[in-house]
ZADO-1210 file (C-alpha; in nm, 4 decimals, padded with zeros to 6 digits):
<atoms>
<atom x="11.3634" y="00.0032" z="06.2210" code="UNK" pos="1"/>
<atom x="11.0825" y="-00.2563" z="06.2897" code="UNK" pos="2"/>
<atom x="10.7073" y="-00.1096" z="06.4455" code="UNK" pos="3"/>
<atom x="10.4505" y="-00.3740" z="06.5554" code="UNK" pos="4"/>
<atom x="10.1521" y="-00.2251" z="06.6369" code="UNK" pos="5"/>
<atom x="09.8567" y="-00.4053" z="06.8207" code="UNK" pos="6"/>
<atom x="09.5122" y="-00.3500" z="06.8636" code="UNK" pos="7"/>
<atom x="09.2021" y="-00.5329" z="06.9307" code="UNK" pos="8"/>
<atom x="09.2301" y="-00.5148" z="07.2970" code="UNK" pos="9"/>
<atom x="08.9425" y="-00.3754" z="07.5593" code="UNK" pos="10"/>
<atom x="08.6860" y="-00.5355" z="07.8407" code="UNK" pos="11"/>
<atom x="08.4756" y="-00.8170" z="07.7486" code="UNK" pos="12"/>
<atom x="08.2473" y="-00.9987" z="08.0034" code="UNK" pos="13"/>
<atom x="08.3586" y="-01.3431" z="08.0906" code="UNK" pos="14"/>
<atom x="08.2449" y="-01.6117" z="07.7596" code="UNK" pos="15"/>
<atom x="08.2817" y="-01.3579" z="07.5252" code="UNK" pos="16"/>
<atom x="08.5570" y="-01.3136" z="07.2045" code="UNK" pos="17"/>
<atom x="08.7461" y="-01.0916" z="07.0859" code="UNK" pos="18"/>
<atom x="09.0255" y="-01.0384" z="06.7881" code="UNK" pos="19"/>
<atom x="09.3873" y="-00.9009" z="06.8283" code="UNK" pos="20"/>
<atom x="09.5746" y="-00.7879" z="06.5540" code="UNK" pos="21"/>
<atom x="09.9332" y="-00.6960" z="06.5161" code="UNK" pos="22"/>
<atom x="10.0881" y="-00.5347" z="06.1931" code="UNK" pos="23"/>
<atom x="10.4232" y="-00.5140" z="06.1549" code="UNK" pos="24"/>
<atom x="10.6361" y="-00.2418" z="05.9502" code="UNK" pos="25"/>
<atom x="10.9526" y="-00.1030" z="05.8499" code="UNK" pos="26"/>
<atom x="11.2869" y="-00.3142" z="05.7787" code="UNK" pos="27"/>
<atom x="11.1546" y="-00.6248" z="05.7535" code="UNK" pos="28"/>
<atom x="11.2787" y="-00.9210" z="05.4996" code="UNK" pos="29"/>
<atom x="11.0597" y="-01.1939" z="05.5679" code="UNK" pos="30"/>
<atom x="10.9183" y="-01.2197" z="05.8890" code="UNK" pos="31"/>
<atom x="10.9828" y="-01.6052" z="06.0541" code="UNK" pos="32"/>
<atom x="10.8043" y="-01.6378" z="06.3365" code="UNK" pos="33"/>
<atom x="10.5110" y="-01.4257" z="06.5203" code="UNK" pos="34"/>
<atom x="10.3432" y="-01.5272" z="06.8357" code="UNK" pos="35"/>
<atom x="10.1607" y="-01.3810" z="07.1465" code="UNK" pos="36"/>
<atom x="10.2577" y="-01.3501" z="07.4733" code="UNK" pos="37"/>
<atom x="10.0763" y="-01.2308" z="07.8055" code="UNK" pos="38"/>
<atom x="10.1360" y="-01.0435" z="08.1276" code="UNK" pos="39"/>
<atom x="09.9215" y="-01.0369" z="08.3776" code="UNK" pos="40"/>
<atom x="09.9501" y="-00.8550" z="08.7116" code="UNK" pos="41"/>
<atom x="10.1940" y="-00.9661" z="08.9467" code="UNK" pos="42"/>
<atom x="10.3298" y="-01.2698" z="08.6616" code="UNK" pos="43"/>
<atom x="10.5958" y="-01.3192" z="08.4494" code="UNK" pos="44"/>
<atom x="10.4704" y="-01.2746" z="08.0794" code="UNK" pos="45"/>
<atom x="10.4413" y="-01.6313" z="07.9199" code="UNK" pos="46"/>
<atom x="10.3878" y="-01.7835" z="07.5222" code="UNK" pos="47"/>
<atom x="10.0134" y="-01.7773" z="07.4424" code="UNK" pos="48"/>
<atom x="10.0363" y="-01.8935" z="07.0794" code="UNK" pos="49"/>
<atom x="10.2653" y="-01.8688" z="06.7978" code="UNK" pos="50"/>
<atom x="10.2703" y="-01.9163" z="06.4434" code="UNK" pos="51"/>
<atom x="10.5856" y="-02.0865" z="06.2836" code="UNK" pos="52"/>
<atom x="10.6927" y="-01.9710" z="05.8876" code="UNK" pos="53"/>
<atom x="10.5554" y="-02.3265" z="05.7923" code="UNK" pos="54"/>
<atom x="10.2432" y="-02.2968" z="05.9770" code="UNK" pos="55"/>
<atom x="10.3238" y="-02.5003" z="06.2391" code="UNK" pos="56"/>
<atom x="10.1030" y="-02.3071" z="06.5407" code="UNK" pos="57"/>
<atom x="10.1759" y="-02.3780" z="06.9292" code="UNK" pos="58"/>
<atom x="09.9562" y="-02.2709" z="07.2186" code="UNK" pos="59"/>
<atom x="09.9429" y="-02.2486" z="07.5915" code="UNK" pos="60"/>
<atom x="09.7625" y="-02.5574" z="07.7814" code="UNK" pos="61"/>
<atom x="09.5618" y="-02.2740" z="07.9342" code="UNK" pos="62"/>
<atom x="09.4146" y="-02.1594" z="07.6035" code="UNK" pos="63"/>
<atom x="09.4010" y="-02.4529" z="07.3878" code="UNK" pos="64"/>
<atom x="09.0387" y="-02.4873" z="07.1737" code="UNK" pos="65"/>
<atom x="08.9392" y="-02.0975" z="07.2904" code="UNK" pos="66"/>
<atom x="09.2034" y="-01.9197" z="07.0605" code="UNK" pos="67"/>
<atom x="09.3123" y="-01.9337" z="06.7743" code="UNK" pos="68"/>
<atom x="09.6410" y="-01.7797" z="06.6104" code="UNK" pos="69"/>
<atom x="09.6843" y="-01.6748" z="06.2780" code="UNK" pos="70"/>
<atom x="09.9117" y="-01.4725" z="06.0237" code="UNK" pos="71"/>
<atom x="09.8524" y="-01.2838" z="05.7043" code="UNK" pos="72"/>
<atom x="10.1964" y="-01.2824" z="05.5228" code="UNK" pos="73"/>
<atom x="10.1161" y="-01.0574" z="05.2392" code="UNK" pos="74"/>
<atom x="10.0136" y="-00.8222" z="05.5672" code="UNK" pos="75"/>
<atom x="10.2996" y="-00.8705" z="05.8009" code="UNK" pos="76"/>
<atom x="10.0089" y="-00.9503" z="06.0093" code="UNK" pos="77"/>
<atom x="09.9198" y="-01.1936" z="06.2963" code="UNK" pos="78"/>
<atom x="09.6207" y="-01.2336" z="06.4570" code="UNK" pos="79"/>
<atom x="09.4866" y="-01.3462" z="06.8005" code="UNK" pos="80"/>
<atom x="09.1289" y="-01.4779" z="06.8173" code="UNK" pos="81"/>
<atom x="09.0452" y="-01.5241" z="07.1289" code="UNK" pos="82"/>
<atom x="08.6762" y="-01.6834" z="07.2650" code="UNK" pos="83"/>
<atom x="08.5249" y="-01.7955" z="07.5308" code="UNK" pos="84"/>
<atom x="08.7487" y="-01.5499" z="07.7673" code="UNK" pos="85"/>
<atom x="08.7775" y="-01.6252" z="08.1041" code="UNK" pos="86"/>
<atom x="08.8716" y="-01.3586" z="08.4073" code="UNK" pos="87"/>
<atom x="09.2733" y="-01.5577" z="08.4087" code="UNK" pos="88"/>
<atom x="09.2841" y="-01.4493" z="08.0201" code="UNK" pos="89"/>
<atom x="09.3311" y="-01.0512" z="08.1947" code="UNK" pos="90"/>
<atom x="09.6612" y="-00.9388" z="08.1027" code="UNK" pos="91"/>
<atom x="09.8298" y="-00.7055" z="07.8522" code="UNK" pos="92"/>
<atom x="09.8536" y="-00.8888" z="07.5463" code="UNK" pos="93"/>
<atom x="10.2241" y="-00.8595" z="07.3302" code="UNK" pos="94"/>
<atom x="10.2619" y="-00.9068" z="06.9532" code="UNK" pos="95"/>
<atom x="10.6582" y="-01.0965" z="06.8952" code="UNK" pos="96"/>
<atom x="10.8031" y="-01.1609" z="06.5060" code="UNK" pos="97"/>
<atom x="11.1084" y="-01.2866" z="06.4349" code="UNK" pos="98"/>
<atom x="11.2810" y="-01.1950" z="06.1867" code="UNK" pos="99"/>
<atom x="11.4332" y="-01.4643" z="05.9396" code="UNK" pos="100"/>
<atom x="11.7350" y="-01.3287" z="05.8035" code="UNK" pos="101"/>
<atom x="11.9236" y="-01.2367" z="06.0789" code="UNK" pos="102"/>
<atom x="11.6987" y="-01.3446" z="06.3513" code="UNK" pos="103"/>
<atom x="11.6176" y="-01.0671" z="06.5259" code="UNK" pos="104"/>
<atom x="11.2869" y="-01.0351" z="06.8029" code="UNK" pos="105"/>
<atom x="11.1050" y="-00.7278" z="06.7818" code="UNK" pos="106"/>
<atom x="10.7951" y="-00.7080" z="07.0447" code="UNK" pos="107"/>
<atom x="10.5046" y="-00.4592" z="07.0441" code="UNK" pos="108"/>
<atom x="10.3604" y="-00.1998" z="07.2983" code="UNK" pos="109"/>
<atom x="10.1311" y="-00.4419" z="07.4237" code="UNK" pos="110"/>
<atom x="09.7319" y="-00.4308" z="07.4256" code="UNK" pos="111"/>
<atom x="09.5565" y="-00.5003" z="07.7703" code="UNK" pos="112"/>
<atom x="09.2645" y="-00.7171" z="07.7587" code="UNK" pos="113"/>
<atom x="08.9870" y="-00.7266" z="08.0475" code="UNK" pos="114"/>
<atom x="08.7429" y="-01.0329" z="08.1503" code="UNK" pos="115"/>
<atom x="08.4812" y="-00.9202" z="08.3867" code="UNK" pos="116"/>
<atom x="08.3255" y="-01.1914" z="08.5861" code="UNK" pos="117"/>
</atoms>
């Protein structure tokens, strides 16, 4: 059985930054891919960023040069740094791996993050 756990969410006033992390434990071999993804309100939840097991890194149009993804193997870890957040950037924020030996997709609870105007 596979846990991620996030955390990091919370308000924040609109230009300001803030860090989500997501650890991941249990039955894991190697982890291949971890990413973020975002729901807000009323949407359908869509890719944010994500970190490929080479380092390859992708990211929405919408948040290109404000965040910045990252991954801590050792950890089972990825990280979300997220700056200069705008009111859009509300949503509840998911945590994704997948796993590389048989390719299974485990998601987390999801944290919600809040940009005030």
């Amino acid at each position: 059985q596979v846990q991620l756990v996030e955390s990091g969410g919370g308000l924040v006033q609109a230009g300001g930054s803030l860090r989500l992390s997501c650890a991941a434990s249990g039955s894991i071999f190697s982890i291949d891919a971890m990413g973020w993804y975002r729901q807000a309100p009323g949407k359908q939840r869509e890719l944010v960023a994500a970190s490929a097991s080479d380092s390859d890194t992708n990211y929405a149009d919408s948040v290109k040069g404000r965040f910045t993804i990252s991954r801590d193997n050792a950890k089972n870890t990825v990280y979300l740094q997220m700056t200069s957040l705008k009111p859009e950037d509300t949503a509840v924020y998911y945590c994704t791996i997948k796993e590389d030996l048989y390719g299974m997709v485990y998601w987390g609870k999801g944290t919600l993050v809040t940009v005030s105007s």
